[in-house]
N, C-alpha and C positions, 0 to 999 in steps of 0.2 A: 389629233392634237399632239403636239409632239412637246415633249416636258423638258425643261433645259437639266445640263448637264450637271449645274452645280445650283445648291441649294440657298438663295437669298432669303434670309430672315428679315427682313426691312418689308420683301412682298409681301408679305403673307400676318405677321406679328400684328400690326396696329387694323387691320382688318377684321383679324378674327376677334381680338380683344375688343373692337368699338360692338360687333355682330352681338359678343355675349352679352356686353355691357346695356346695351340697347334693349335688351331681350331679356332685362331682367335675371339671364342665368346664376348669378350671384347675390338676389337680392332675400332678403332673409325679414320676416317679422313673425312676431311673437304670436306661435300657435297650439291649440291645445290637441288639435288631431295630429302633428307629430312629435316625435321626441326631439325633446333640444338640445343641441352640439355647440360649445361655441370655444375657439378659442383669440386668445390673445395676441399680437405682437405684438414682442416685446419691443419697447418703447426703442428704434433707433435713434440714436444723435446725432445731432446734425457736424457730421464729419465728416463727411463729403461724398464719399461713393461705396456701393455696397462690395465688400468684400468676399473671398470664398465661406469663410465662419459664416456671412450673414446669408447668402448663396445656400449652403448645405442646411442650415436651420430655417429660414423659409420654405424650402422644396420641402422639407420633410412636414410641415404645417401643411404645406399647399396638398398635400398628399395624403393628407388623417382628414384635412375638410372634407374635399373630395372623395371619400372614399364613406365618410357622414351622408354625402348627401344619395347617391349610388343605394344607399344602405335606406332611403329614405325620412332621411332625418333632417330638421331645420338646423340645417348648418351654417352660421354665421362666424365669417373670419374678417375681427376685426382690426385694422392697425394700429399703432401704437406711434404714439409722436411725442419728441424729445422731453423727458419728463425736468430731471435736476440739472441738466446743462453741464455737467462736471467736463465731458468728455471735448463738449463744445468749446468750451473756457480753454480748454487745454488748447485744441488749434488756432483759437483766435490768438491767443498767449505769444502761441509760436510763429502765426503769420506778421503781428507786428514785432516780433522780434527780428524778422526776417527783412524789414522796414526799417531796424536802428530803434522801433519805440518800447523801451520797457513797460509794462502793467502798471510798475508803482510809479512812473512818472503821470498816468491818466486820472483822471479823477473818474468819480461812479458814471457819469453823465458820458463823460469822451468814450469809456471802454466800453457802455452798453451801445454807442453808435455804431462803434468796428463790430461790438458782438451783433447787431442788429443786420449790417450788412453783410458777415458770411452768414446769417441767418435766410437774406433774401437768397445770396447767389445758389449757397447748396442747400436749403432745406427741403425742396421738395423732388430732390435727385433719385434719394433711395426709394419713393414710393414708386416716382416714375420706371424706374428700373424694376419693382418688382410687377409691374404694369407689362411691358416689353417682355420677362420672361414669362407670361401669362397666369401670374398668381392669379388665384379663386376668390 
């Protein structure tokens, strides 16, 4: 079998992630014959795509879970989703600004619509991406 020359992450990435996902590898419930590990992520907002910051502080999470369960402990890493929106408010702010629409021209009702739709476009970007780098 002769192995190509250059390495496609597209072959291999959502195969091996469906294999684990499928097979339970990450799934985690509350037990008294192991010790329990869990931690947190911190709450991304929904701002669009994951950056190196958020890149370097996942792998380092994905890498203490991992290293939890290896170690035989109930290791559950759970995600974190957009908690106060401040950071959210702040792109949407700025994509209708980018449209001519000021904030204070909307009333509550218009601005939660725009804030609702970059909520559908990007909100579920970053999990997907940490999905794709193979978080645990």
């Amino acid at each position: 079998m002769a192995l190509p020359t250059k390495y496609t992450p597209s072959n291999t990435e959502s195969k091996w992630y469906q294999y684990w996902m499928e097979h339970g590898m990450f799934h985690s419930e509350p037990d008294s014959n192991k010790e329990p590990y869990s931690i947190v992520i911190p709450p991304p907002n929904v701002t669009g795509v994951l950056h190196m910051g958020h890149m370097l502080n996942n792998t380092i999470q994905d890498i203490l879970v991992r290293k939890a369960r290896m170690e035989g402990k109930n290791a559950c890493w759970v995600p974190g989703t957009d908690h106060a929106s401040i950071a959210t408010e702040a792109k949407v702010v700025a994509m209708l600004k980018e449209k001519g629409i000021e904030k204070k021209s909307l009333n509550r009702e218009s601005f939660l619509t725009h804030a609702w739709e970059w909520k559908e476009k990007y909100g579920g970007i970053i999990l997907e991406q940490l999905k794709k780098l193979g978080a645990s």
